[in-house]
N, CA, C and O atoms as CSV, one atom per row, in Angstrom:
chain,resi,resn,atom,element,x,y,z
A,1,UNK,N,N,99.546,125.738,91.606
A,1,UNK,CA,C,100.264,125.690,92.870
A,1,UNK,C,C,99.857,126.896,93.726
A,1,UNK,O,O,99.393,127.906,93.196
A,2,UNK,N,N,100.027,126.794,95.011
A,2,UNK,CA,C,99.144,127.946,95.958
A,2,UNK,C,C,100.548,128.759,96.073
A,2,UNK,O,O,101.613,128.146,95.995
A,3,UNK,N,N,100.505,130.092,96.250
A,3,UNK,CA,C,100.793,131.517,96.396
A,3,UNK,C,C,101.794,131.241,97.587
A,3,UNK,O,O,102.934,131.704,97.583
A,4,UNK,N,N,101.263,130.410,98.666
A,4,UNK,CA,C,102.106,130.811,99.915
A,4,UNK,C,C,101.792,129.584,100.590
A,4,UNK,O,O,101.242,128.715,99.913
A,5,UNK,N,N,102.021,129.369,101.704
A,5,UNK,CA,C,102.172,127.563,102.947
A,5,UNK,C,C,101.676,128.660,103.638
A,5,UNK,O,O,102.142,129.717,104.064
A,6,UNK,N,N,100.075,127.840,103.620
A,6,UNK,CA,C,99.241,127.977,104.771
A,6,UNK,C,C,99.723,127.518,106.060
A,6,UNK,O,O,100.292,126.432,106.163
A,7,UNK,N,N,99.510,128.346,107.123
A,7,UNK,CA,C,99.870,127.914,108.521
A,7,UNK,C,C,101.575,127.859,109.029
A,7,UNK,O,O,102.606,127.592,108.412
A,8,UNK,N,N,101.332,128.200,110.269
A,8,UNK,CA,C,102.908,127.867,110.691
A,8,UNK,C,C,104.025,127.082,110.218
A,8,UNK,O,O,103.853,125.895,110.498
A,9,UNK,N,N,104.811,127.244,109.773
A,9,UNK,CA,C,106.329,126.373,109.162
A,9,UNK,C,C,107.632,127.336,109.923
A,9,UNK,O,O,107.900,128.419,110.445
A,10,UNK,N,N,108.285,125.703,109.432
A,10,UNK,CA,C,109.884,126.762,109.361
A,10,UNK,C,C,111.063,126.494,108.439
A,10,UNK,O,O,111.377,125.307,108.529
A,11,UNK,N,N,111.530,126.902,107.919
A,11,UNK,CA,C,112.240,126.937,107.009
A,11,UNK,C,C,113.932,126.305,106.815
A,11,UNK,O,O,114.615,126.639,107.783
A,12,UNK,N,N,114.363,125.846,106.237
A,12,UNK,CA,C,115.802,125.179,106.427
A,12,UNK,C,C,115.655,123.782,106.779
A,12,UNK,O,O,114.664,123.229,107.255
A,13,UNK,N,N,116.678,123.336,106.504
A,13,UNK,CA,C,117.020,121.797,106.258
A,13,UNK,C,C,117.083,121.659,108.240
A,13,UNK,O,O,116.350,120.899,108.871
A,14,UNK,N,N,117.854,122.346,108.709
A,14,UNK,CA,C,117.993,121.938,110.626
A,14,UNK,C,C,116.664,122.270,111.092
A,14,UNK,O,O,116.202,121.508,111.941
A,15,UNK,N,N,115.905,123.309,110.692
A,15,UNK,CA,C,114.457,123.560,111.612
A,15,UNK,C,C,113.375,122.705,111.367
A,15,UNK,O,O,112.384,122.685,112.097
A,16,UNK,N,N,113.558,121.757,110.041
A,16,UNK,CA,C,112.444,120.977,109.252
A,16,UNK,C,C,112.941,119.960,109.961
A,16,UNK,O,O,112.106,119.610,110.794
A,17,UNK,N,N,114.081,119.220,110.019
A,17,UNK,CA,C,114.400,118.348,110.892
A,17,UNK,C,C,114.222,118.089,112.196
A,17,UNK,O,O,113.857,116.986,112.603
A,18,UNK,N,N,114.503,119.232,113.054
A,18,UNK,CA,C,114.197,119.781,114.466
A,18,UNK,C,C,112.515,119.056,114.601
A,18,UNK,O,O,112.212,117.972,115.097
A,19,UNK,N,N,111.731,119.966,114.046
A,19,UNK,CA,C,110.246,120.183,113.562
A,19,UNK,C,C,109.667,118.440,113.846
A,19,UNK,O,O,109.048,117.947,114.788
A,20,UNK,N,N,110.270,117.771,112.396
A,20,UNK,CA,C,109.836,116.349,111.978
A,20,UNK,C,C,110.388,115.683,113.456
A,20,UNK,O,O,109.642,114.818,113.915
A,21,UNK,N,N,111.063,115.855,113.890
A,21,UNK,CA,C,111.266,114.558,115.074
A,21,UNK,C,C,110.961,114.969,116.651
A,21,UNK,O,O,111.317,114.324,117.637
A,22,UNK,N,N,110.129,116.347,116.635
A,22,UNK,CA,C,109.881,116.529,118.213
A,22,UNK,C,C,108.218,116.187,117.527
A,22,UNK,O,O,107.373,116.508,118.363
A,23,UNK,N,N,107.658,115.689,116.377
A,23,UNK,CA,C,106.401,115.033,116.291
A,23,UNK,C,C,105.801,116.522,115.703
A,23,UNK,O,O,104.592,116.432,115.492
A,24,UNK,N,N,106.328,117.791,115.408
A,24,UNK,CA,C,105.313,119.183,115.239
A,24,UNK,C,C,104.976,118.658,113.817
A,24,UNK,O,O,103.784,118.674,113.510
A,25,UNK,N,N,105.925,118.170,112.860
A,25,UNK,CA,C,105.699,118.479,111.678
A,25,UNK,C,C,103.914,117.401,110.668
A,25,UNK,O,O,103.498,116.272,110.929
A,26,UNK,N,N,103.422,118.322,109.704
A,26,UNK,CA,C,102.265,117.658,109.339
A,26,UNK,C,C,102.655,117.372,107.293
A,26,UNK,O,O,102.433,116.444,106.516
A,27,UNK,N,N,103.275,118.678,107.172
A,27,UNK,CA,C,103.516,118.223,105.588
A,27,UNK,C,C,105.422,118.745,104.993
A,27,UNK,O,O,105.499,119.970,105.075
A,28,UNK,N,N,106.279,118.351,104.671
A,28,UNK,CA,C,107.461,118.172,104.393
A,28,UNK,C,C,107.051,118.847,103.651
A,28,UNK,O,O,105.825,118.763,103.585
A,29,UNK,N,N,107.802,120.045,102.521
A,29,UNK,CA,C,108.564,120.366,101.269
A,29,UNK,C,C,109.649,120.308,101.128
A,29,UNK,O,O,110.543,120.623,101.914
A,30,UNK,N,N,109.730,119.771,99.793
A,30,UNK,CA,C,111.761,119.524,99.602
A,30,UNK,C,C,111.418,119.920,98.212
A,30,UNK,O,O,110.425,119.592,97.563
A,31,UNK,N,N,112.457,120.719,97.850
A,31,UNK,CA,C,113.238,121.148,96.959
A,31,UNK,C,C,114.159,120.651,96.051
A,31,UNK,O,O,115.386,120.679,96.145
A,32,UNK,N,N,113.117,119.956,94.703
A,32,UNK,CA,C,113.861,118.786,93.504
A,32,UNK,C,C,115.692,119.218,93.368
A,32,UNK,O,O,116.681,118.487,93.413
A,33,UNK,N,N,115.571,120.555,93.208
A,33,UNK,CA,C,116.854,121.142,92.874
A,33,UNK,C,C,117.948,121.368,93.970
A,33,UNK,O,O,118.887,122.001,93.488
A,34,UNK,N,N,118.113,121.085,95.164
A,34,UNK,CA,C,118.503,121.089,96.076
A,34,UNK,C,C,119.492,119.809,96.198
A,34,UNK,O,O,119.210,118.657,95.871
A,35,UNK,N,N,120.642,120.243,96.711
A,35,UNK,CA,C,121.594,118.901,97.395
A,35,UNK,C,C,121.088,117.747,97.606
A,35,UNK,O,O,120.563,117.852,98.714
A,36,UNK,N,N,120.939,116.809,97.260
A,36,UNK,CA,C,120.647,115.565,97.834
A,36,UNK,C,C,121.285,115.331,99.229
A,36,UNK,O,O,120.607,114.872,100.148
A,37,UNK,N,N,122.584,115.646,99.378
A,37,UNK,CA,C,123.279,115.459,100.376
A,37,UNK,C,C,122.141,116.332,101.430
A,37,UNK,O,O,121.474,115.688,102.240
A,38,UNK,N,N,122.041,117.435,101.351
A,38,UNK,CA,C,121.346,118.468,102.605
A,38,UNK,C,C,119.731,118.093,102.732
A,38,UNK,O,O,118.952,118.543,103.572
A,39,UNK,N,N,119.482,117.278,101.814
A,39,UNK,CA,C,117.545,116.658,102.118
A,39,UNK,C,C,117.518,115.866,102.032
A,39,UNK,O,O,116.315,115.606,102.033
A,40,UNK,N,N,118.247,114.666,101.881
A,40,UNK,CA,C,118.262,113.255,102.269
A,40,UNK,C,C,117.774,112.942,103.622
A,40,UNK,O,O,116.814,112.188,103.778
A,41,UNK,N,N,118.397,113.492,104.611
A,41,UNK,CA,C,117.767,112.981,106.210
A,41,UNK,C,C,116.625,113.624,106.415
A,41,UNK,O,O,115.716,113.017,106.982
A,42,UNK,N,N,116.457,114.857,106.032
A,42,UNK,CA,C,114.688,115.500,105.866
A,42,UNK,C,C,114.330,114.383,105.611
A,42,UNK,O,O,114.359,113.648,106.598
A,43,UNK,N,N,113.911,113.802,104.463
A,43,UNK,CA,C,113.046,113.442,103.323
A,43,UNK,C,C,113.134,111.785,104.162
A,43,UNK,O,O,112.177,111.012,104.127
A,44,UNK,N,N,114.176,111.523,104.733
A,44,UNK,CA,C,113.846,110.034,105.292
A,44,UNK,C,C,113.207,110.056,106.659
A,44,UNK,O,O,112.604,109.073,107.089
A,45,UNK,N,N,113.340,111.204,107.359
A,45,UNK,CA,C,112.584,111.538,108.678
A,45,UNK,C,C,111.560,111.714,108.457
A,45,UNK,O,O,110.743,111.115,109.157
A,46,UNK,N,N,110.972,112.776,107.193
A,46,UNK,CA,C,109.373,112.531,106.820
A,46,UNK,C,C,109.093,111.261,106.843
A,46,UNK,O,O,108.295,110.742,107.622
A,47,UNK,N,N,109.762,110.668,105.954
A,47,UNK,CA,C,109.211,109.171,105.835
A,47,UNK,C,C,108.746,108.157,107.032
A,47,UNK,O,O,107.800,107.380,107.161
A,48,UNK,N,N,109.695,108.478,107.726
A,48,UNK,CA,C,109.626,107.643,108.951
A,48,UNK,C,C,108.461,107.843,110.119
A,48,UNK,O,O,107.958,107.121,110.979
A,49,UNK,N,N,108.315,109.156,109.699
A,49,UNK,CA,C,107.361,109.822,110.913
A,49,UNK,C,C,105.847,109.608,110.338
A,49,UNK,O,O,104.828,109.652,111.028
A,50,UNK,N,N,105.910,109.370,108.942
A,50,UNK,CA,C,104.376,109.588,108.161
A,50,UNK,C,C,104.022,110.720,107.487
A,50,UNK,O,O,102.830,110.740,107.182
A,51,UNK,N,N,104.665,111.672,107.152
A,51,UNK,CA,C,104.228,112.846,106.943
A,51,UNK,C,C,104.036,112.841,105.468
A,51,UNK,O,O,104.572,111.909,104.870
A,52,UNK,N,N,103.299,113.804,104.702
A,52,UNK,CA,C,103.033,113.493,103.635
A,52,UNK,C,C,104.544,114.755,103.050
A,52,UNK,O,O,105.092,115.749,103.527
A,53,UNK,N,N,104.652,114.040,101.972
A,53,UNK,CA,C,106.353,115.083,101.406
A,53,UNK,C,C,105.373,115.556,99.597
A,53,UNK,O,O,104.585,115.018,98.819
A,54,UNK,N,N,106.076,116.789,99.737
A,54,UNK,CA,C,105.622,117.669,98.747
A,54,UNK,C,C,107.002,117.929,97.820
A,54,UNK,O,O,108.040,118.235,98.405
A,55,UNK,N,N,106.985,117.826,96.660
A,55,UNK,CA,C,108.336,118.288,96.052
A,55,UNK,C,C,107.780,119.572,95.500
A,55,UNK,O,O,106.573,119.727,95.310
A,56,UNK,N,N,108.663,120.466,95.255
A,56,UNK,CA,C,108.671,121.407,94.410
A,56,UNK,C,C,110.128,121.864,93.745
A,56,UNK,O,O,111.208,121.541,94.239
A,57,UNK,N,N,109.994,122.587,92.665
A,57,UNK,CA,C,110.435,122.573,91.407
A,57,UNK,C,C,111.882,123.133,91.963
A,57,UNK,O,O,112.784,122.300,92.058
A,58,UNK,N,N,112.090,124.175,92.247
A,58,UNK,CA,C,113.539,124.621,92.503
A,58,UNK,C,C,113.694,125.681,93.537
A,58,UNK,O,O,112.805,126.533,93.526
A,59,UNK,N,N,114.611,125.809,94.405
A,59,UNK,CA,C,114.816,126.040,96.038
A,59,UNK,C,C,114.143,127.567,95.641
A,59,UNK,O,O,113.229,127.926,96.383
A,60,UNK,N,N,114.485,128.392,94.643
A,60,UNK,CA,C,113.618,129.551,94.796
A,60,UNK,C,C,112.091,129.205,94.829
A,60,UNK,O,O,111.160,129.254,95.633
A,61,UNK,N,N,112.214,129.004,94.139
A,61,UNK,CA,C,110.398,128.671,94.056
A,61,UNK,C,C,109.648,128.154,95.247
A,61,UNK,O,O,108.420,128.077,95.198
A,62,UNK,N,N,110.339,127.785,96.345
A,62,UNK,CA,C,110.114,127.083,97.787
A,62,UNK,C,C,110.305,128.231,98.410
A,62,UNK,O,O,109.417,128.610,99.173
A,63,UNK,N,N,111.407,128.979,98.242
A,63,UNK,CA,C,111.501,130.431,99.143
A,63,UNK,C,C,110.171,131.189,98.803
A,63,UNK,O,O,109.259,131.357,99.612
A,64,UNK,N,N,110.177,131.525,97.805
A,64,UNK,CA,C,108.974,132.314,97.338
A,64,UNK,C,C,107.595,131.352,98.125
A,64,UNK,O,O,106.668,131.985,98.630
A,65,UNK,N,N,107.594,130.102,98.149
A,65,UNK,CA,C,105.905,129.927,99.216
A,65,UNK,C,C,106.355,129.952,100.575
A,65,UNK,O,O,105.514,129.793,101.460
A,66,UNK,N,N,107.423,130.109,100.836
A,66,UNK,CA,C,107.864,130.223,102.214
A,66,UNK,C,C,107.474,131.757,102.497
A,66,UNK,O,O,106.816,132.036,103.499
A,67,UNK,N,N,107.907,132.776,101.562
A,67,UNK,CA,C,107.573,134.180,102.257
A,67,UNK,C,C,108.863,134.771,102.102
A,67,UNK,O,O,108.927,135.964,102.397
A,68,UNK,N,N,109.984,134.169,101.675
A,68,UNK,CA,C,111.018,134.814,101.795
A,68,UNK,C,C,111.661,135.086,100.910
A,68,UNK,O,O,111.326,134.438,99.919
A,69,UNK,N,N,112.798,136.029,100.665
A,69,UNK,CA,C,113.499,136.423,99.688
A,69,UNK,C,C,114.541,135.364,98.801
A,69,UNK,O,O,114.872,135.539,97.628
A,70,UNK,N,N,114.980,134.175,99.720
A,70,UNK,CA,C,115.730,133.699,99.653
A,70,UNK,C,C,115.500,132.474,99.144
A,70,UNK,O,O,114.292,132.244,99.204
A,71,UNK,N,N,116.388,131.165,98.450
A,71,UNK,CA,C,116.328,130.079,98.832
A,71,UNK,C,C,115.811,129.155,99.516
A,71,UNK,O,O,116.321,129.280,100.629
A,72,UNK,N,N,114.692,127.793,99.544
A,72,UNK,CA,C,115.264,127.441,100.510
A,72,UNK,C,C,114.938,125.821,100.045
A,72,UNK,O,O,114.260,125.545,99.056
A,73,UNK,N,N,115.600,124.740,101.018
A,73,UNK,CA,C,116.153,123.362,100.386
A,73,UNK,C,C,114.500,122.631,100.748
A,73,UNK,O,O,113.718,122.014,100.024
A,74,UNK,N,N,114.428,123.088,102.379
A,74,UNK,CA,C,113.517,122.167,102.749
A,74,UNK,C,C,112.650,123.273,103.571
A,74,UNK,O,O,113.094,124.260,104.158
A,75,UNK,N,N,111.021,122.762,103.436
A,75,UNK,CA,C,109.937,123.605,104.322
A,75,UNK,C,C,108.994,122.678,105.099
A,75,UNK,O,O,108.358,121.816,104.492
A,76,UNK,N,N,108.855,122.877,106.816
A,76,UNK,CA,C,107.835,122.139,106.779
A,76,UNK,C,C,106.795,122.537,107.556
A,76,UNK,O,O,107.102,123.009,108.651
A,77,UNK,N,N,105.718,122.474,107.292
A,77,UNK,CA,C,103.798,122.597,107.753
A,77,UNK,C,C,103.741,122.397,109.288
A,77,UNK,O,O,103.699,121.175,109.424
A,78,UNK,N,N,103.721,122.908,110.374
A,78,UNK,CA,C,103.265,122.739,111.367
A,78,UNK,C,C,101.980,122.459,111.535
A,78,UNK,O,O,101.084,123.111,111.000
A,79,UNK,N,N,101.720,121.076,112.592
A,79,UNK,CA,C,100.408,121.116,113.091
A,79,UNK,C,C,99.442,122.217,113.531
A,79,UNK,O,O,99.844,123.258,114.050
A,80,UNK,N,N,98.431,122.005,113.355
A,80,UNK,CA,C,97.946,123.455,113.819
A,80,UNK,C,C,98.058,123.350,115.969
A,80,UNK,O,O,97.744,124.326,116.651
């Protein structure tokens, strides 16, 4: 698995959402271990839009390729 998410993203379940439906977004991450309730509409907006969806193992482990200290549920890849 790579170190870090190449290229622009943003982080959280509202900015990945935001992201996926003004058309920016290119690749979804969601977070196996995460609420279903809080990545359900992510994960069906990827779907809908085409984007390819990435799972990974548990919300730290998503913070950590995000860059951050923290948690996080959902990440997603900006177009360049």
């Amino acid at each position: 698995m790579v170190d870090r998410l190449a290229g622009k993203k943003v982080v959280g379940v509202k900015q990945s959402a935001k992201a996926i439906k003004s058309g920016e977004g290119k690749t979804a991450y969601i977070a196996k271990d995460a609420d279903s309730k809080l990545v359900d509409p992510v994960k069906q907006l990827a779907e809908e839009n085409s984007l390819e969806i990435v799972y990974v193992n548990t919300m730290k482990e998503l913070g950590k390729l995000c860059g951050i200290e923290v948690g996080a549920a959902t990440a997603v890849v900006l177009n360049d």
